[in-house]
N, C-alpha and C positions, 0 to 999 in steps of 0.2 A: 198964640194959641194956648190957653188953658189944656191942663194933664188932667187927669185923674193916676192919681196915687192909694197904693196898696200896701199899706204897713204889715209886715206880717211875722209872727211870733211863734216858736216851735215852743211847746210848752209839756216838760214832763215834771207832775206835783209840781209846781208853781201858784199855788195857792194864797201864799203868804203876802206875794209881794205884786201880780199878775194886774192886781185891780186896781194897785198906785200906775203903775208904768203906764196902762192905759189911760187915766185917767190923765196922766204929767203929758201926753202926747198932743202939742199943738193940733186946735182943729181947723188951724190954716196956716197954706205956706203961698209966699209968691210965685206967682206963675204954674198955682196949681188949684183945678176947678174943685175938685172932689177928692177929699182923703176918708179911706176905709181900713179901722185894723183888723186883722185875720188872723185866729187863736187857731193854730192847728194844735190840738190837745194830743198827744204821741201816747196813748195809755195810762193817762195819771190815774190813782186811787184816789187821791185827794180830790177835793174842793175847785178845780180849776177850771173846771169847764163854767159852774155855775158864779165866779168871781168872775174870768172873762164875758159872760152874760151881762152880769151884772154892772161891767165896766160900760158895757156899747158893744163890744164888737163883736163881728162874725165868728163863730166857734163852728173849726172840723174836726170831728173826734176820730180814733182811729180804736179801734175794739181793742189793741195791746200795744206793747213799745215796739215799733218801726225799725225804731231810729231818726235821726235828722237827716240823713239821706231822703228817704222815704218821706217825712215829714215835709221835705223843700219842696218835694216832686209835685205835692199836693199842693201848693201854695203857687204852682208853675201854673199846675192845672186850671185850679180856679182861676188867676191871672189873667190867663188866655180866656176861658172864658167868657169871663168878664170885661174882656178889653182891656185891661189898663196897661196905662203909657209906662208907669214906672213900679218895679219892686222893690220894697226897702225891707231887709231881715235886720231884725235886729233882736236881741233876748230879754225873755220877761224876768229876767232876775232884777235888774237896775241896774246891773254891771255899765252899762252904757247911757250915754248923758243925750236923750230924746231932740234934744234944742240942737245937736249938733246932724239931726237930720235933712236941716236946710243945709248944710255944707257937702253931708253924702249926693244930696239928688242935683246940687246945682251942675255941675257939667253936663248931666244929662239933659237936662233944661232947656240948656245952650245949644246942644249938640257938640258938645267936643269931644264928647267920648262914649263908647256903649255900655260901659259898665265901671264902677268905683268900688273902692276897698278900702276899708277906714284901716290906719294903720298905728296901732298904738307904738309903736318903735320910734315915732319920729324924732323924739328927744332921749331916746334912750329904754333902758328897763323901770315900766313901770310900777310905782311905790305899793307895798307889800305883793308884788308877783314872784313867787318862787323863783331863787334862781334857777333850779333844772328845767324848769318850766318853759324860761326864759331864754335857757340854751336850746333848748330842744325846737322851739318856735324858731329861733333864729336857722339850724340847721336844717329843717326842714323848709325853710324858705330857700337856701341854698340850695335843695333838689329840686324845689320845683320852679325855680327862675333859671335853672341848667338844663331841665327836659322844657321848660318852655320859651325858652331863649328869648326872656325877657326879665328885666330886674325887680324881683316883688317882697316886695321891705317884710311884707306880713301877713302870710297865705293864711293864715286859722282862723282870722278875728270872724266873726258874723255877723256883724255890723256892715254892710253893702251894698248898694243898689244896682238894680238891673232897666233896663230899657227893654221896651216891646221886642225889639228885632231880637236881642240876646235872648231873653225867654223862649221867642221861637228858636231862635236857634240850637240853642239847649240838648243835647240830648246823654242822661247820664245813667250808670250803673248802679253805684254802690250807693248802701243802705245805710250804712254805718256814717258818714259822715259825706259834706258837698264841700266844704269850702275850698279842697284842693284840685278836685277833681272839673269843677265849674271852671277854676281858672285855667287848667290848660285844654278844656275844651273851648272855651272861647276864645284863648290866644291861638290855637290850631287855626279857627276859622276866622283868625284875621281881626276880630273885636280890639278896639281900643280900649285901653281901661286907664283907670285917674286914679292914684292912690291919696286919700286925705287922711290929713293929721285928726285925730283923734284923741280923746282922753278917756278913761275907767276905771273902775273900780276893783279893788279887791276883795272882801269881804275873811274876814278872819274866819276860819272853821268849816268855809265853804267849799265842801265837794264837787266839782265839777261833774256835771252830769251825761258828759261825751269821755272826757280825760280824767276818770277818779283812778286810774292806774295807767304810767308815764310807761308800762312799758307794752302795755295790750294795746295802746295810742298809739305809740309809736310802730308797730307791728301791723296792725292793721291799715296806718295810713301809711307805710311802705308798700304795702300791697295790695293798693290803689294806684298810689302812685309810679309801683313799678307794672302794673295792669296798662296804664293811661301812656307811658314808654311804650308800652308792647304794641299798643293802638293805635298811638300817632305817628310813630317814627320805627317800622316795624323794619326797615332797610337797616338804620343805624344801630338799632337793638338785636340783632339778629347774626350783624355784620361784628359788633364786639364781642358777644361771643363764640364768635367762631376763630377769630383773633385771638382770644385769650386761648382755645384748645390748639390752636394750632405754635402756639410760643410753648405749652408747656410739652406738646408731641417734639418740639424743634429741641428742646433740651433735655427732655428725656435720648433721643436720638444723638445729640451731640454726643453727651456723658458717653454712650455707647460705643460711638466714633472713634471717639477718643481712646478708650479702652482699648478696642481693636488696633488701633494706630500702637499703641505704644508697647500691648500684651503680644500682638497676635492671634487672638480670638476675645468672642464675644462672652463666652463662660465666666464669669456665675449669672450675665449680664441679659442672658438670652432671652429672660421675658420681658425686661424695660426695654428690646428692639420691637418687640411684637406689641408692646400696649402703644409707640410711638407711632406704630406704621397706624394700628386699628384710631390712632387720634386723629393722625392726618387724615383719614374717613373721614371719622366725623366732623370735622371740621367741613370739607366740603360737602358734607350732606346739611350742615346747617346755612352755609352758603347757600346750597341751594333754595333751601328753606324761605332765606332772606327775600330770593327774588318773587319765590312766591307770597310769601307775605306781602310785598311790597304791591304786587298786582291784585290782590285781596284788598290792600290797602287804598286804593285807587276804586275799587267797583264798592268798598263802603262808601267813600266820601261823594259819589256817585247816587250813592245810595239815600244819605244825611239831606243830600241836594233836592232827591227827590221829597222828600220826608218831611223838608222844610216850605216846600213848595206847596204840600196836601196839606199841610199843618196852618198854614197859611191862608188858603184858599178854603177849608173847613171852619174853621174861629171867626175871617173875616167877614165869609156869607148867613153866619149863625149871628155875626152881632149884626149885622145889615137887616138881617131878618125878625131880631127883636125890638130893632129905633120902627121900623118899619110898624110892627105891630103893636106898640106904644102909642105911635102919632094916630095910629088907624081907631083908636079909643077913643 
């Protein structure tokens, strides 16, 4: 069975380089009918809309900067849409090597997996990548292969592909960025994913245009990722912090104990007794918390189920409805 493939590029000022990348992108792959690439323009001033024109491909422009959050959603949207079998993100800098496209989409092909992560890690830190850069990638892979209890070499790259089901599947928040927050919504609902070796480039002097400061990056894609905790696993997330207040209510109270045990009275000590007891409160008010979360948690995925079911039955009677009025031409 022939795919149709959906190359698709988030592009802010990319100007300079927008109408090589398109242009270096095979206009065929095995085991795939139809390749389309998709310029979602995120607010450039420049030139990029009319370079991506100029290359071939579909251009979405968005009236200001988004973000690639925002930017992917659109490229989900159209996707569905348009029916296509496979999404492939990848960036119009050149950062990434186009011929290694056939390697992102082949599992999905096959079906072995619902979705792929190119992983530039697989032989180490890549040549001129910053090393804080380099650690920071790496530890933030650490969080989200622990909140998604799966091992993933290299959550940030955008280099990726998606399958139809995972696009429906899909459903995400934040603006600021996807690449984190895609993968523990899809490992939530059970998606398989392939991570492949990949290669890229670094480019001297170049500004990244998501991470031009390591520490608003870093900050911000904590809290996503400590959002996407709160979402999936609202039992677990709920239930350590109410562990942690009730350790530090246990040793505020011991200190206390003690003192009493050994003085005779609680004097000079009598408010660390009263903040210990008021911890133990809280502590089971967030316990309680937890169980409700936890049942919140259950009537969203309830919810997701439903959402995925409309989403499904919407896209697939609208492309049914346009083969339909094509052949009726």
């Amino acid at each position: 069975m022939k795919e149709k493939l959906l190359i698709y590029m988030p592009a802010l000022n990319e100007a300079e380089t927008i109408y090589k990348v398109i242009k270096s992108i095979p206009s065929t792959f095995k085991g795939v009918e139809t390749v389309e690439v998709l310029v979602v323009n995120d607010g450039s001033t420049d030139n990029t809309k009319e370079e991506a024109l100029r290359g071939g491909a579909t251009v979405i422009s968005h009236p200001y900067n988004k973000g690639v959050g925002s930017a992917f959603q659109t490229a989900i949207d159209y996707s569905l849409k348009k029916n296509v079998d496979i999404l492939v993100s990848i960036d119009a800098d050149g950062q990434f090597n186009v011929e290694e496209i056939k390697h992102i989409i082949e599992p999905i092909l096959v079906n072995k997996t619902d979705f792929t992560l190119g992983n530039r890690f697989t032989f180490g830190k890549p040549e001129r990548m910053p090393k804080i850069k380099f650690w920071g990638n790496k530890k933030i892979s650490q969080i989200v292969s622990y909140v998604g209890r799966s091992k993933i070499q290299d959550v940030s790259c955008g280099f990726r592909a998606y399958s139809y089901e995972s696009l429906m599947s899909l459903n995400l928040q934040g603006e600021f960025t996807y690449t984190h927050e895609t993968i523990l919504d899809l490992l939530n609902k059970g998606k398989s994913v392939a991570q492949i070796p990949i290669t890229v480039k670094y480019f001297d002097g170049r500004v990244s245009r998501i991470a031009n400061s390591i520490t608003i990056y870093a900050f911000k894609t904590s809290v996503i990722i400590f959002k996407c905790l709160k979402d999936y696993k609202p039992f677990r997330f709920f239930i350590t912090i109410a562990i942690a207040i009730l350790i530090l209510a246990m040793l505020l109270g011991s200190f206390v104990l003690w003192h009493w045990l050994t003085v005779g009275q609680i004097t000079p000590y009598k408010s660390l007794g009263f903040i210990a007891l008021s911890l133990c409160g809280m502590s089971l008010m967030v316990v309680t918390l937890a169980f409700v979360a936890d049942m919140l948690n259950r009537i969203r995925q309830n919810q997701e189920k439903i959402l995925y079911l409309t989403k499904k039955n919407y896209f697939e009677n609208k492309g049914s409805k346009i083969k339909d009025t094509i052949s009726g031409q």
